[in-house]
C-alpha positions as CSV (number, residue, x, y, z in Angstrom):
1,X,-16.6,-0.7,36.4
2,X,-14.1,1.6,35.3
3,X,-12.2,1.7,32.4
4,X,-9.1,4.5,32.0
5,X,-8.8,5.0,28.0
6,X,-5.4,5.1,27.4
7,X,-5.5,5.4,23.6
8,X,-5.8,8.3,21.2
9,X,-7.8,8.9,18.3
10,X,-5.4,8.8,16.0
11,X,-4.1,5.2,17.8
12,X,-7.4,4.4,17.7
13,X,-8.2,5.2,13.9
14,X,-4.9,3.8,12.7
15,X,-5.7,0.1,14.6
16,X,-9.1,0.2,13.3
17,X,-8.4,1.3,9.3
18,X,-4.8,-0.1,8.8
19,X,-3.8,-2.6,11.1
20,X,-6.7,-5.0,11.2
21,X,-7.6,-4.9,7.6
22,X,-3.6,-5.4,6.9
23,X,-3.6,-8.4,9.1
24,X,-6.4,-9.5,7.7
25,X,-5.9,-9.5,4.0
26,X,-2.4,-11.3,5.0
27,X,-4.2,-13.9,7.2
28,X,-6.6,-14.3,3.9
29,X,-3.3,-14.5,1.9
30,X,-1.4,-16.8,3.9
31,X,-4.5,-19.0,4.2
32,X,-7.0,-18.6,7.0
33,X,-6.7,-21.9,8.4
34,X,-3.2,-22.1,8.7
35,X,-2.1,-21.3,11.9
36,X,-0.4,-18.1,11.4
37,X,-3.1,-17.2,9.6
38,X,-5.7,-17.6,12.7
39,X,-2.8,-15.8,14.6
40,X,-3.4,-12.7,12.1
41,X,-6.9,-13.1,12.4
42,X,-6.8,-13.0,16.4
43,X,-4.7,-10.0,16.5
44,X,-6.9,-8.5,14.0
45,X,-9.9,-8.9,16.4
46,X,-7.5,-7.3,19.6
47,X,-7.4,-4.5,17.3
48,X,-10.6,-4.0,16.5
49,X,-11.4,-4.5,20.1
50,X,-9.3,-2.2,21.6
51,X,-10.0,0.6,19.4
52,X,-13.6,0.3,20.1
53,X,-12.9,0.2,23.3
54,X,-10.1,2.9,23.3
55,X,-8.2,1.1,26.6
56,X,-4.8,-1.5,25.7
57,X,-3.6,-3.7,28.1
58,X,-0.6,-3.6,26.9
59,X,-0.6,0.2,27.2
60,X,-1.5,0.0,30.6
61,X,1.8,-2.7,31.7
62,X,4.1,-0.6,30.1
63,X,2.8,2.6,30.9
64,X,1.8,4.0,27.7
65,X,-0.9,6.6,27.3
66,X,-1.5,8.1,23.6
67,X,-4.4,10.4,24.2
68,X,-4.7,13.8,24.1
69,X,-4.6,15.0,27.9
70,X,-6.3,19.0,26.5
71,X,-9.9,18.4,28.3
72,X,-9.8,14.6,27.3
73,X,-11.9,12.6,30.6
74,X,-9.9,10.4,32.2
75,X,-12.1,7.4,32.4
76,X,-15.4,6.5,31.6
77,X,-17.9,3.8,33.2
78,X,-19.3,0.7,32.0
């Protein structure tokens, strides 16, 4: 299976190191067990998922690619 990585490092880093731990120290804030706070938590996880991964759905509906095209590949296997 194929994947085409559509992110960037620097998306990558920034989803990993800001985002997530923002929404989670909000989620934790808010209270975890609320609902918005399970929300947080959940889009936390996407984060954290697709920056491991370095490929976003959501990039790939709207046709957004934030990686370096300067000898980057252009997909990888799985």
């Amino acid at each position: 299976m194929k994947i085409n990585i559509n992110m960037g490092s620097i998306d990558r880093i920034v989803r990993a190191f800001a985002v997530a731990p923002a929404a989670v120290v909000v989620a934790l804030i808010i209270g975890a067990g609320s609902v918005a706070g399970i929300i947080l938590l959940v889009i936390a996880g996407v984060m954290l998922a697709t920056s491991a991964v370095g490929f976003c759905p959501l990039y790939r509906a709207l046709k957004i690619d934030t990686r370096s095209h300067h000898g980057s590949a252009p997909s990888r296997s799985v």
